[in-house]
BALOBA-1460 file (C-alpha; in Angstrom, 3 decimals):
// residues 365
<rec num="1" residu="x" x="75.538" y="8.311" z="-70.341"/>
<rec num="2" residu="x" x="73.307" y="11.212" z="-70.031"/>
<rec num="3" residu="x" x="74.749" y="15.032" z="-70.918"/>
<rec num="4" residu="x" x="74.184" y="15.762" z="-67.665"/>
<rec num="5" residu="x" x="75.806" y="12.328" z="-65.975"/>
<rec num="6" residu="x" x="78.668" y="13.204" z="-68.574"/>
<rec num="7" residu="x" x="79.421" y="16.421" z="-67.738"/>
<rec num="8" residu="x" x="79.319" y="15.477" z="-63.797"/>
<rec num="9" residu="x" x="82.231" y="12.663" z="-64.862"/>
<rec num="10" residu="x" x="83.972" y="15.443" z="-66.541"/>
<rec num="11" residu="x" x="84.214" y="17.970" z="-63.357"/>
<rec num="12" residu="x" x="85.286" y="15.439" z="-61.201"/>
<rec num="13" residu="x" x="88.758" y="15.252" z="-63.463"/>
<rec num="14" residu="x" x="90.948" y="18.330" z="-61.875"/>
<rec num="15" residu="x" x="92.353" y="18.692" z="-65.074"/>
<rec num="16" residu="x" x="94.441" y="22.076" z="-64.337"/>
<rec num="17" residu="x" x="97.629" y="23.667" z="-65.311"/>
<rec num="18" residu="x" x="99.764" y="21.997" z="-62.885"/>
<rec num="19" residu="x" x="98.143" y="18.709" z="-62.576"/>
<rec num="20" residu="x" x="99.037" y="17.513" z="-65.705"/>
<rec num="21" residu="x" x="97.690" y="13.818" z="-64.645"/>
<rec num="22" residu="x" x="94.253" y="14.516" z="-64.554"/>
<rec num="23" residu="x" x="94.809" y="16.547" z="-67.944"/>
<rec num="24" residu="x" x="95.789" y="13.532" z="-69.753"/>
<rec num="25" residu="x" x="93.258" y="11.220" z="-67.891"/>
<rec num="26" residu="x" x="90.431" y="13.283" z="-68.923"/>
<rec num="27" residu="x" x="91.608" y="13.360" z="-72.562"/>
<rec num="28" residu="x" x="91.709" y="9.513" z="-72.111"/>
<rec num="29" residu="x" x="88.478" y="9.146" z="-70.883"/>
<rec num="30" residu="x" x="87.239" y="11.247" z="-73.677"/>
<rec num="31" residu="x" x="88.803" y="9.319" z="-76.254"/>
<rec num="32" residu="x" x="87.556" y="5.953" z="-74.705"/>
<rec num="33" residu="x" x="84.059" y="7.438" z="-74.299"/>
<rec num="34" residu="x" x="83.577" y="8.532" z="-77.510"/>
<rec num="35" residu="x" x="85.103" y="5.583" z="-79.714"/>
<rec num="36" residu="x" x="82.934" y="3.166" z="-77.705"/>
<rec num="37" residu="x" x="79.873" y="4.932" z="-78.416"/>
<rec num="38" residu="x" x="80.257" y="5.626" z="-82.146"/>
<rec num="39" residu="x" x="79.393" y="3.020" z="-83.780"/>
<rec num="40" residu="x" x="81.949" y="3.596" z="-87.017"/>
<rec num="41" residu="x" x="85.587" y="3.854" z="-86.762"/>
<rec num="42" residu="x" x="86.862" y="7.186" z="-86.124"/>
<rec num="43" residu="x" x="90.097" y="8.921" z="-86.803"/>
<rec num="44" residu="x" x="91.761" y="9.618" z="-83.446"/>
<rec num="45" residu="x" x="95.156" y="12.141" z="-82.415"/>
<rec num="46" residu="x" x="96.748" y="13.368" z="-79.865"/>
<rec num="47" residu="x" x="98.834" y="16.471" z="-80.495"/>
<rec num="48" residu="x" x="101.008" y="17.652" z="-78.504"/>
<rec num="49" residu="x" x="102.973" y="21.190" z="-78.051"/>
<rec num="50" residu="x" x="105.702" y="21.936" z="-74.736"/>
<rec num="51" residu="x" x="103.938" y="18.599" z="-72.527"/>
<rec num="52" residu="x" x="99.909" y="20.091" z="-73.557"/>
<rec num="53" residu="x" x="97.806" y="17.910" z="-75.362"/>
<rec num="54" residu="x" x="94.839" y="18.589" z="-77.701"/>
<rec num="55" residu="x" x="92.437" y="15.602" z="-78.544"/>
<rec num="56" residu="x" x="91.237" y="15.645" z="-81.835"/>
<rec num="57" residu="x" x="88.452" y="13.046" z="-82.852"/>
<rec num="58" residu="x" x="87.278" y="13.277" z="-85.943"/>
<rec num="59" residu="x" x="84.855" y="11.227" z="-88.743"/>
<rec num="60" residu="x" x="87.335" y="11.580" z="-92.198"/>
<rec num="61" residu="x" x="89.832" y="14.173" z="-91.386"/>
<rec num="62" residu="x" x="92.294" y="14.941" z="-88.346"/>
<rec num="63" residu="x" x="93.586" y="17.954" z="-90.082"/>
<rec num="64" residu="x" x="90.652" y="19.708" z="-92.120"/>
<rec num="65" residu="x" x="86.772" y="18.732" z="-91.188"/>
<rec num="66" residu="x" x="83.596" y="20.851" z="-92.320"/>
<rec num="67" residu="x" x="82.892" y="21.587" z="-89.289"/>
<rec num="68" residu="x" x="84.666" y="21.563" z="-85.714"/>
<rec num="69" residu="x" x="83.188" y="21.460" z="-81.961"/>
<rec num="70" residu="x" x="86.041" y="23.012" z="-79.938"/>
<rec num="71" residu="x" x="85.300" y="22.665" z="-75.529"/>
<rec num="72" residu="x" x="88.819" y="23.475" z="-73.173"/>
<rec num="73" residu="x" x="89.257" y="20.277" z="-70.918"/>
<rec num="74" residu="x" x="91.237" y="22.405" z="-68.637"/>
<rec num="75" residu="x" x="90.056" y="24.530" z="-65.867"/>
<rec num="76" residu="x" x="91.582" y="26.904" z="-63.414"/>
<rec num="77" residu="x" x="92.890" y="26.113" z="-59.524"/>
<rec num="78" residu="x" x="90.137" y="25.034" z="-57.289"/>
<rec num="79" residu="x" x="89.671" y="23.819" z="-54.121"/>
<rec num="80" residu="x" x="88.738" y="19.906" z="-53.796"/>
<rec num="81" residu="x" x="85.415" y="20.609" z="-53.077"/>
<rec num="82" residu="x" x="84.281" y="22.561" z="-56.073"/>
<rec num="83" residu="x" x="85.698" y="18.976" z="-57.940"/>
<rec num="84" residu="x" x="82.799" y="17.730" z="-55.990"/>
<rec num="85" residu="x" x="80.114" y="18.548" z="-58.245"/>
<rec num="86" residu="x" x="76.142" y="18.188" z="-57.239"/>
<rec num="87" residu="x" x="72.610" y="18.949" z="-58.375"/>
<rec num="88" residu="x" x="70.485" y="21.615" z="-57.131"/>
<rec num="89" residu="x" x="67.154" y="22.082" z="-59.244"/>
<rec num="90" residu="x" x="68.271" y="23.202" z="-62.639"/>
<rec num="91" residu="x" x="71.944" y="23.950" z="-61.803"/>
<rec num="92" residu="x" x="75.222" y="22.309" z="-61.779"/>
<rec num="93" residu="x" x="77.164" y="22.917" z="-59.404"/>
<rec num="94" residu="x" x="81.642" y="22.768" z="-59.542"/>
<rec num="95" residu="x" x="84.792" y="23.463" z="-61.603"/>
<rec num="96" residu="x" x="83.937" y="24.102" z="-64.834"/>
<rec num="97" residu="x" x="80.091" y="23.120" z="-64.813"/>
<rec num="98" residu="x" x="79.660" y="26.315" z="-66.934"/>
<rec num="99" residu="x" x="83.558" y="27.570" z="-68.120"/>
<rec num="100" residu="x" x="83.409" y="24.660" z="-69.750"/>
<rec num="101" residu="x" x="83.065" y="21.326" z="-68.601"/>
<rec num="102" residu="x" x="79.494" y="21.493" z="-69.034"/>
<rec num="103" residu="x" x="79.198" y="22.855" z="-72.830"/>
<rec num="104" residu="x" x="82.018" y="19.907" z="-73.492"/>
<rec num="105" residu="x" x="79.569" y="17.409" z="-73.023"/>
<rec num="106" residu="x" x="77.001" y="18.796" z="-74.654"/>
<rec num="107" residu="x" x="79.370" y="18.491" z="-77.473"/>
<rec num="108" residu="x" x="80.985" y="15.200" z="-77.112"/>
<rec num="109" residu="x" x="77.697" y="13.853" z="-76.793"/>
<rec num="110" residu="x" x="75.726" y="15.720" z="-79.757"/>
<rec num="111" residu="x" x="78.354" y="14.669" z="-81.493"/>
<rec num="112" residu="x" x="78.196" y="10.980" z="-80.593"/>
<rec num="113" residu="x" x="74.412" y="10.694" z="-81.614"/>
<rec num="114" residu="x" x="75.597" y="12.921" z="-84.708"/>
<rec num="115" residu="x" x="77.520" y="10.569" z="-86.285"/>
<rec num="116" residu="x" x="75.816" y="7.386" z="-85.194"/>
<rec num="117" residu="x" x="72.824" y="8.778" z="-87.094"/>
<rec num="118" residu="x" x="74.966" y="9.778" z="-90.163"/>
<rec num="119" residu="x" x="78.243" y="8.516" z="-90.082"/>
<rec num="120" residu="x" x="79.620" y="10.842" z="-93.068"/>
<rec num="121" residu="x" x="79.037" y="13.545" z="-91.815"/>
<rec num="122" residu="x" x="82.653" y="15.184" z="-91.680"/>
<rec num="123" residu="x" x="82.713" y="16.990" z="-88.317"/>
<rec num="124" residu="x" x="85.774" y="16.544" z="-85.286"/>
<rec num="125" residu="x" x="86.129" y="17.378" z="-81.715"/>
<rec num="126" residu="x" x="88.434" y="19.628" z="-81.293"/>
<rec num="127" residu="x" x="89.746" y="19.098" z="-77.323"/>
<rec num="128" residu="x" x="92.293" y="21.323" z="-76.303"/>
<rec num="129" residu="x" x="94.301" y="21.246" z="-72.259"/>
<rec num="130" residu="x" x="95.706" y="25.304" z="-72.331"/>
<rec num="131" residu="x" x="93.070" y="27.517" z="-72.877"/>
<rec num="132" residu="x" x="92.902" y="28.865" z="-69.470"/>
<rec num="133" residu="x" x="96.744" y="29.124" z="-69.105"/>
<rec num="134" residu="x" x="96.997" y="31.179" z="-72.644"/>
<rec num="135" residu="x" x="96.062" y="28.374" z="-75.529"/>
<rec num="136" residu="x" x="99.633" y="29.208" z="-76.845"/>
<rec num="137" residu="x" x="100.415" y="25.517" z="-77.087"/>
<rec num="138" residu="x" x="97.412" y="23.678" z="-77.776"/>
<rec num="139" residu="x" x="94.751" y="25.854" z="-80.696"/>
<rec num="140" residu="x" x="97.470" y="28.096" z="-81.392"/>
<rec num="141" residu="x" x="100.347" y="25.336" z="-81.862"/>
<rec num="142" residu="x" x="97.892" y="23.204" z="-83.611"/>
<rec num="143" residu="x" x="96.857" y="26.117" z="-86.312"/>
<rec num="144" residu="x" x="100.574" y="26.872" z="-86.428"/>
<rec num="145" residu="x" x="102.533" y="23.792" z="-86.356"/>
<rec num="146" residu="x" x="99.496" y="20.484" z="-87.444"/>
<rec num="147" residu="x" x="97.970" y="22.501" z="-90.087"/>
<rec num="148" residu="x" x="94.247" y="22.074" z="-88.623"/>
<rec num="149" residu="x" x="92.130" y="24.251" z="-90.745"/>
<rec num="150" residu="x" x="88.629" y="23.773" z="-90.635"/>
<rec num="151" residu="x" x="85.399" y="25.714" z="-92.242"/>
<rec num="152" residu="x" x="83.706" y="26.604" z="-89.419"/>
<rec num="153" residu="x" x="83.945" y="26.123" z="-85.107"/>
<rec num="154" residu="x" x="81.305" y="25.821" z="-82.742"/>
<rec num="155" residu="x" x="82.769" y="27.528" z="-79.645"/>
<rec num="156" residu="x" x="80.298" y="27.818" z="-76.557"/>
<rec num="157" residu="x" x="83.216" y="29.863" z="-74.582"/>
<rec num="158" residu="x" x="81.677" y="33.149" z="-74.173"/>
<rec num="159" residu="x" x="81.200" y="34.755" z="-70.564"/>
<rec num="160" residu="x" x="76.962" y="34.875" z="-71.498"/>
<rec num="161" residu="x" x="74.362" y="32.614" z="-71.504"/>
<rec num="162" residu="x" x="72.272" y="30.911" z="-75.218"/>
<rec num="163" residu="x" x="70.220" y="33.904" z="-75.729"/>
<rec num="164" residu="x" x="73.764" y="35.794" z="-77.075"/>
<rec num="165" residu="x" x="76.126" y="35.165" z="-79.571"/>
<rec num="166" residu="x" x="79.499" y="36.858" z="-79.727"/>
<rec num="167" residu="x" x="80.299" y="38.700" z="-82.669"/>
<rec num="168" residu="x" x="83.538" y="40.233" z="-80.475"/>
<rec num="169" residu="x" x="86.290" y="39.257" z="-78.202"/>
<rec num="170" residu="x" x="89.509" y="41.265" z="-77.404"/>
<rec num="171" residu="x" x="92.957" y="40.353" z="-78.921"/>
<rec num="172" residu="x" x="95.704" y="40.073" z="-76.339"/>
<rec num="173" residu="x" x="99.200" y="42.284" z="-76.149"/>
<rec num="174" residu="x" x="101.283" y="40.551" z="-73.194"/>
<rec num="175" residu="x" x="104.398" y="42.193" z="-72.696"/>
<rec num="176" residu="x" x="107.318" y="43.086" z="-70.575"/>
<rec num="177" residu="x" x="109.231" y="45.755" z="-70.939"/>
<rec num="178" residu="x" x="113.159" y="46.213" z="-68.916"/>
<rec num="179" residu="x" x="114.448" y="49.379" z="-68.624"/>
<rec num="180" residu="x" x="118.195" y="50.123" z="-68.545"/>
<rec num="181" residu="x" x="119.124" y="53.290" z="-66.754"/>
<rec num="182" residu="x" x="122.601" y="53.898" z="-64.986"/>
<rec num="183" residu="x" x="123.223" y="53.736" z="-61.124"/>
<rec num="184" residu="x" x="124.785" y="56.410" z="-59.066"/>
<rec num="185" residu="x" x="124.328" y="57.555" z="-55.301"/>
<rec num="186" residu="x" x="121.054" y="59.201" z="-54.318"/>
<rec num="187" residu="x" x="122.375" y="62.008" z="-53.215"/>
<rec num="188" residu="x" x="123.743" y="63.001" z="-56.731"/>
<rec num="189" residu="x" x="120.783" y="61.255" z="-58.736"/>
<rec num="190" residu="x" x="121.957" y="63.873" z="-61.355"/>
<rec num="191" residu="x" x="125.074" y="61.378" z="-62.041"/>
<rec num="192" residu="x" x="122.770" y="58.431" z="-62.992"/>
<rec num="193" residu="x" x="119.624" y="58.081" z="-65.333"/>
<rec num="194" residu="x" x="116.744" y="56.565" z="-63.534"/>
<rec num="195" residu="x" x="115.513" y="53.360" z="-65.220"/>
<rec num="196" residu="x" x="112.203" y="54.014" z="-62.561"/>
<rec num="197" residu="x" x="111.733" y="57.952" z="-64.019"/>
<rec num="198" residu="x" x="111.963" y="56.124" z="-67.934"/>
<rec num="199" residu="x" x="109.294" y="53.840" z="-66.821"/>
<rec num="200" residu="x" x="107.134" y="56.470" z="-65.625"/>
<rec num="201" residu="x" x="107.827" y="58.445" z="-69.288"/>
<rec num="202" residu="x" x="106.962" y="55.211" z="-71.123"/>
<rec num="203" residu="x" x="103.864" y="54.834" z="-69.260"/>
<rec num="204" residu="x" x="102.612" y="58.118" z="-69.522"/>
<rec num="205" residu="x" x="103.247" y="58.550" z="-73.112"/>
<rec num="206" residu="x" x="101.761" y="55.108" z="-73.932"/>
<rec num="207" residu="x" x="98.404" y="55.595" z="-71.550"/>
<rec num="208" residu="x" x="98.280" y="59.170" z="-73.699"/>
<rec num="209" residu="x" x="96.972" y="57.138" z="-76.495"/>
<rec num="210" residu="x" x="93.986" y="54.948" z="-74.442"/>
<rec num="211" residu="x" x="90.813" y="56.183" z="-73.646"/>
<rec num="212" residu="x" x="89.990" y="56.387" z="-69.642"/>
<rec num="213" residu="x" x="89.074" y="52.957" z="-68.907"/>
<rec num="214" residu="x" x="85.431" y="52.771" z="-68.687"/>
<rec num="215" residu="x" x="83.392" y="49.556" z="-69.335"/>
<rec num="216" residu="x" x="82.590" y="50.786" z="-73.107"/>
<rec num="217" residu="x" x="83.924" y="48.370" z="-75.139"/>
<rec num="218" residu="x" x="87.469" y="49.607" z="-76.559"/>
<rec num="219" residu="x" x="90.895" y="48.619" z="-76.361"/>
<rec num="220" residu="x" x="92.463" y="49.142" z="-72.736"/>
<rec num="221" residu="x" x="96.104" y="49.028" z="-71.286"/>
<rec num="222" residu="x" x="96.859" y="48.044" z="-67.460"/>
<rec num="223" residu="x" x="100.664" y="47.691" z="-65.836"/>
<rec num="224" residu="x" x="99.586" y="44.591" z="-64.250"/>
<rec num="225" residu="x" x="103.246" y="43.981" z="-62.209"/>
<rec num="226" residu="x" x="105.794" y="46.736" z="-61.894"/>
<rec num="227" residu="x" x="109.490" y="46.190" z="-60.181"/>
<rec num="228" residu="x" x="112.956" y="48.474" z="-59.843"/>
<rec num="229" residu="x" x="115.225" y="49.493" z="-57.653"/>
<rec num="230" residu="x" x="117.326" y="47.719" z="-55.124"/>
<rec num="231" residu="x" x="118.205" y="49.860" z="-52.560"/>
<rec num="232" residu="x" x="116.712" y="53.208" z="-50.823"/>
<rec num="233" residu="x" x="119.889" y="55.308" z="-51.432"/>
<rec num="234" residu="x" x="120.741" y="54.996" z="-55.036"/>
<rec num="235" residu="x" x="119.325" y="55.558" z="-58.485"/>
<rec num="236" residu="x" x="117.854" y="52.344" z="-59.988"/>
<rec num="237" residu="x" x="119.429" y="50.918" z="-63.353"/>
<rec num="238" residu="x" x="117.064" y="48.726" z="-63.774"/>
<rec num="239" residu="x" x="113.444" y="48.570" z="-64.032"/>
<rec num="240" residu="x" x="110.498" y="45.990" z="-65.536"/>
<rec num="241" residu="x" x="107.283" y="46.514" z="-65.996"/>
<rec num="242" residu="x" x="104.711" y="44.145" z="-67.761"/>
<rec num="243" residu="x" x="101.657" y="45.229" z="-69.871"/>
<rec num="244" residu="x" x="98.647" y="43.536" z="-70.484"/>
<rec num="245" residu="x" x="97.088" y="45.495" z="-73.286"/>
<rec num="246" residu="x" x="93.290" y="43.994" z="-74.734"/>
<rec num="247" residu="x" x="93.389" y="45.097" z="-77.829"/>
<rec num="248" residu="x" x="89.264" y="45.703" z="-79.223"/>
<rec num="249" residu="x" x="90.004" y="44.776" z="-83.329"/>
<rec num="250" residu="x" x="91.963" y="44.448" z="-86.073"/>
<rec num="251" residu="x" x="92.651" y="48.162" z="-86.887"/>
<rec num="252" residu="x" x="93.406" y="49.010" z="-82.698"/>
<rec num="253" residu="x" x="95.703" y="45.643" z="-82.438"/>
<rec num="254" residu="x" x="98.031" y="47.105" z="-85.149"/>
<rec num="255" residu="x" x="98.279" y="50.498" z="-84.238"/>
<rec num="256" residu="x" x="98.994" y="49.624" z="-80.700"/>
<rec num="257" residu="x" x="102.182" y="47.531" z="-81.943"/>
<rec num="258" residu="x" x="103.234" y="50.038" z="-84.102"/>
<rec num="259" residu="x" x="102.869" y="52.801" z="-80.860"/>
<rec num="260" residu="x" x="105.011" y="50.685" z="-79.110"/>
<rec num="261" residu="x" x="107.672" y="50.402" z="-81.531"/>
<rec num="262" residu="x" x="107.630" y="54.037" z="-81.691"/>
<rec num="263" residu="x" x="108.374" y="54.439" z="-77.756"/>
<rec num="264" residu="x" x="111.271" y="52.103" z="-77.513"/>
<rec num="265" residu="x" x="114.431" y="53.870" z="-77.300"/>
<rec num="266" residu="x" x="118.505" y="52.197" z="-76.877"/>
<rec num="267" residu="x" x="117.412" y="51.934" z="-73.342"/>
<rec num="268" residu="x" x="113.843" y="49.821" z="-73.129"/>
<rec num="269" residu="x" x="113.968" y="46.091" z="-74.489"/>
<rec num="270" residu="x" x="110.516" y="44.196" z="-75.104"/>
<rec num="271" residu="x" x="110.115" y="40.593" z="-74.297"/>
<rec num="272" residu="x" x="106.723" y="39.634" z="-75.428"/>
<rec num="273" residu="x" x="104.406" y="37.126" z="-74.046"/>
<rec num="274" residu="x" x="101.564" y="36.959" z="-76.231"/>
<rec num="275" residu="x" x="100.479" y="38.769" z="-79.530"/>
<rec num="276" residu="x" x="97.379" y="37.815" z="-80.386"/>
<rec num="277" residu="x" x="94.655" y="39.265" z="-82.558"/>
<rec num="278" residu="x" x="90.897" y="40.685" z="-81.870"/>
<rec num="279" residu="x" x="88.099" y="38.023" z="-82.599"/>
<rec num="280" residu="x" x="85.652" y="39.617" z="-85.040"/>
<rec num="281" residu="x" x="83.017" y="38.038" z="-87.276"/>
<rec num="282" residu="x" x="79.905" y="40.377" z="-88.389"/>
<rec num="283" residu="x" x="76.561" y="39.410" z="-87.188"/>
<rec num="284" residu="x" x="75.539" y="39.417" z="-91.101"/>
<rec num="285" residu="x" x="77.931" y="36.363" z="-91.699"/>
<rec num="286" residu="x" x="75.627" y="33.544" z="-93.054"/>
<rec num="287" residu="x" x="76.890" y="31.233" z="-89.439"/>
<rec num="288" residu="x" x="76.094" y="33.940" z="-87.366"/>
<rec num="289" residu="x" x="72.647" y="34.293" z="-88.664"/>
<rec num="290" residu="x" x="71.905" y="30.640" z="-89.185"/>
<rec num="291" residu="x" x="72.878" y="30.050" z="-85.231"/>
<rec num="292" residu="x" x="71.017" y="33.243" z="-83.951"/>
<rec num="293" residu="x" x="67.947" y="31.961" z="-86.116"/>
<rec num="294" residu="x" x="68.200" y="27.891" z="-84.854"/>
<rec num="295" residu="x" x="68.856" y="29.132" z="-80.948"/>
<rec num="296" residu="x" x="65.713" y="31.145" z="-80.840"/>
<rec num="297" residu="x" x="63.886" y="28.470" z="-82.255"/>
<rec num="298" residu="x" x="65.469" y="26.346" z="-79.380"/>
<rec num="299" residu="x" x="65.139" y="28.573" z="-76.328"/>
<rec num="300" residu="x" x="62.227" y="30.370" z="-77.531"/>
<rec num="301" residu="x" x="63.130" y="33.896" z="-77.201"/>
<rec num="302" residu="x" x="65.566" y="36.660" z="-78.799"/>
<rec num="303" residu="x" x="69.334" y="36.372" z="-79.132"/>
<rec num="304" residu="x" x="71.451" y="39.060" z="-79.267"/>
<rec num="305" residu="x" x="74.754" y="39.481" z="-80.641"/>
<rec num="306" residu="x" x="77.041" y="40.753" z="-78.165"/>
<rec num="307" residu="x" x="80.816" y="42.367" z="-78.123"/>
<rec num="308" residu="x" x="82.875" y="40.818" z="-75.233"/>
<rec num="309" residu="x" x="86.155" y="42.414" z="-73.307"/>
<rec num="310" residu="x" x="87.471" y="38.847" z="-72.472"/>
<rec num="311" residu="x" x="88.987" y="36.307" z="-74.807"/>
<rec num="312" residu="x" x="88.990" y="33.049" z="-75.896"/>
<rec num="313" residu="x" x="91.162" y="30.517" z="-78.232"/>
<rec num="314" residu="x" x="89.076" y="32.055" z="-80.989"/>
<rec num="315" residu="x" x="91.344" y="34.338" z="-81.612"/>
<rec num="316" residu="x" x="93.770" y="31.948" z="-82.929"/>
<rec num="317" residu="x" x="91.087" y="30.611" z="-85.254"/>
<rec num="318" residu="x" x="90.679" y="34.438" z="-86.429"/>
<rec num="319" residu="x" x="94.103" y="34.660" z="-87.798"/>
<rec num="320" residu="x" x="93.700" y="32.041" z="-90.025"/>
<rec num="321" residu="x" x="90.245" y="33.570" z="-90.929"/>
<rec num="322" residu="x" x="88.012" y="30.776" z="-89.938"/>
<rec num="323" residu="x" x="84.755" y="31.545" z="-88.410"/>
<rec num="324" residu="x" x="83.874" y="30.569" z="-85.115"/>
<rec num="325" residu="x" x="79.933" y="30.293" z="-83.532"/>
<rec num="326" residu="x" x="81.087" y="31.706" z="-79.993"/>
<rec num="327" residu="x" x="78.047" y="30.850" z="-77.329"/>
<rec num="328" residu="x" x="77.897" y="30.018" z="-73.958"/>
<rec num="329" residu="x" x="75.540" y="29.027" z="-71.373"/>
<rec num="330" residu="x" x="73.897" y="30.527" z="-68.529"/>
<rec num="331" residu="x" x="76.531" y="30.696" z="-65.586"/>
<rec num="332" residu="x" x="77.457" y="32.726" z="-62.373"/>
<rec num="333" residu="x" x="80.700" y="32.526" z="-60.380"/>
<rec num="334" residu="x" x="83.064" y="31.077" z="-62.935"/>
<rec num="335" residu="x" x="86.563" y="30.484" z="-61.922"/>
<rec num="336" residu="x" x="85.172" y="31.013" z="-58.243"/>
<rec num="337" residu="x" x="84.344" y="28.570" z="-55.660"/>
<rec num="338" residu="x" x="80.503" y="28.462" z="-56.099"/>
<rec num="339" residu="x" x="80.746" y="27.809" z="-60.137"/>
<rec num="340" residu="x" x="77.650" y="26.510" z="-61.370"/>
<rec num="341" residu="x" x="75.345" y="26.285" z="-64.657"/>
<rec num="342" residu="x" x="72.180" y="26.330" z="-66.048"/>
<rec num="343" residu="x" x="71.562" y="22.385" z="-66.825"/>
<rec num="344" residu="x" x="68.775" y="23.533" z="-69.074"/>
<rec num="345" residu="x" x="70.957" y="25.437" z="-71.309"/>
<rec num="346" residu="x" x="73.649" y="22.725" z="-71.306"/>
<rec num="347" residu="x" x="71.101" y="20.370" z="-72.587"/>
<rec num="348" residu="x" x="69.913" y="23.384" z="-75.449"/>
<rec num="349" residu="x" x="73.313" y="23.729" z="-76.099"/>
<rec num="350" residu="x" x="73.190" y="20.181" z="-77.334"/>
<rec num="351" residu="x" x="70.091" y="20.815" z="-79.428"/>
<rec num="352" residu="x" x="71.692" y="23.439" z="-80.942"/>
<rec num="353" residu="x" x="74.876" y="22.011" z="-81.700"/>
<rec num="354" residu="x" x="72.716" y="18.650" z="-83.781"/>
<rec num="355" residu="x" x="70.876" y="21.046" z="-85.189"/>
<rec num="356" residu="x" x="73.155" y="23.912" z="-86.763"/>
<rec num="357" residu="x" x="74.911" y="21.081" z="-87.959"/>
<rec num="358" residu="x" x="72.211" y="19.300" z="-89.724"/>
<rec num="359" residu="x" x="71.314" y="22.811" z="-91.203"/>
<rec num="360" residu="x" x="75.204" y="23.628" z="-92.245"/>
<rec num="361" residu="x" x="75.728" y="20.519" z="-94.367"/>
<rec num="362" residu="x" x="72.527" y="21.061" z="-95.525"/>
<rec num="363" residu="x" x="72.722" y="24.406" z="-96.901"/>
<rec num="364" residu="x" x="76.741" y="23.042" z="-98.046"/>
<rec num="365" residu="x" x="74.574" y="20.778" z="-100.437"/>
């Protein structure tokens, strides 16, 4: 099967959040695909974390390859149509084509001809279901709970096309915070405390210490849902609000935990979502410049390395300090109805992918 035929196949699975069905069928088509085509016997698991899978497939180890090719199999909510997918020149059209149905195949299949060519190679695909509903319980669950450790990941999740690599993606502070006031009439709001007026406080003390949002990259704070009260005529004892708070590195990510430690008082309570930290990996690591200096040579022009305001599941890897090669390929519209893809950059991807890992083993010997 063609890259291209392959990554059609792969669209038309609507493997999202809550149709778990289609999740598992892709994975089994995946497996199935993959273990007919190699022509050695591969080490094949399933892991699974709260009901989400991750496919690992891998030539000697499940648990710690050389090198790892990570591609999401889910996607977000979409109509039926954009499950459809088609061919328009050089684009792919549907769900996923370029966030990243597309880049999977280029994987699965680069790594198919990979290991058919040189079966000890010790590379895995690494085939998580959650990324797009939080990667809680597939990458991070997997780093966590199975041990997987690997030396390096290539990770074509990035929101830009070959021509960049990203040497930054924002860490993730998801929380909710209840606060508990006391109730009284509101005519004597003097008689209660206002769990509304000590959400206000908190916010405006905590916002004290962002910068104005601007589209500079730096860490940011939103109250993305905000509830309290129950009743026009009294004081509210109770009020929620949650915080999504991108966090830009290391140094930002701690000091923003340790601000909000400092605002809670015997009257907020935190119940946290997800703390996770900053990707970062220097454009001077030896990866980063051996994949800026292959994809030039593929696409024929300069890449640039590129900091990022959204995230990925590489910043699970970055806890554990492994190094990820985070790429993309060229795409407009993704997670909206008229997704599509550069097919020409799906198929570089694929060059790239044989060739950085020809050149890593390589320069491992």
């Amino acid at each position: 099967m063609t890259t291209l035929d392959l990554a059609i196949k792969l669209i038309e699975f609507e493997s999202t959040f809550s149709n778990p069905k289609e999740t598992k069928k892709v994975l089994n088509f995946v497996e199935d695909y993959v273990t007919t085509k190699c022509k050695d016997k591969l080490l094949v698991d399933t892991y699974s974390h709260n009901n989400l899978d991750t496919l690992i497939i891998s030539t000697k180890s499940l648990k710690n390859p050389k090198l790892a090719f990570y591609a999401h199999l889910d996607v977000v909510n979409a109509s039926k149509k954009c499950f459809k997918p088609y061919v328009e020149d050089d684009t792919l059209y549907g769900r996923g084509s370029g966030d990243m149905k597309g880049p999977a195949a280029s994987l699965i299949n680069a790594f198919i001809d990979l290991v058919n060519q040189d079966p000890t190679l010790d590379i895995c695909l690494l085939l998580p279901t959650d990324e797009e509903s939080g990667g809680q319980n597939c990458i991070k669950a997997l780093l966590e709970n199975y041990d997987f450790r690997t030396d390096c990941v290539i990770m074509p999740d990035s929101g830009s096309g070959l021509d960049t690599i990203i040497t930054n993606q924002k860490g993730i502070i998801f929380t909710e915070v209840t606060f508990n006031g006391q109730s009284s009439h509101g005519s004597r709001p003097w008689e209660g405390i206002s769990a509304i007026e000590l959400l206000m406080d908190y916010y405006q003390k905590l916002v004290a210490n962002f910068p104005e949002a601007r589209q500079e990259y730096f860490s940011t704070v939103n109250p993305s849902i905000i509830s309290g009260g129950k009743s026009f005529n009294s004081v509210a004892h109770k009020a929620q609000m949650t915080l999504d708070i991108r966090t830009a590195n290391s140094t930002d990510h701690t000091a923003v935990l340790e601000l909000l430690k400092s605002l809670d008082t015997d009257r907020t309570t935190h119940t946290n979502k997800f703390i996770d930290p900053a990707f970062e990996l220097p454009e001077s690591h030896a990866y980063m410049q051996l994949a800026q200096k292959i994809t030039q040579e593929i696409i024929g022009k300069k890449v640039d390395f590129k900091k990022e305001h959204g995230g990925s599941d590489g910043r699970f890897f970055q806890a554990f300090n492994i190094p990820c090669i985070v790429n993309g390929v060229a795409k407009k519209h993704t997670h909206g109805e008229n997704e599509h893809a550069s097919i020409i950059e799906i198929l570089q991807l694929e060059e790239f992918t044989k060739e950085f890992t020809k050149q890593f083993f390589s320069k491992a010997n």
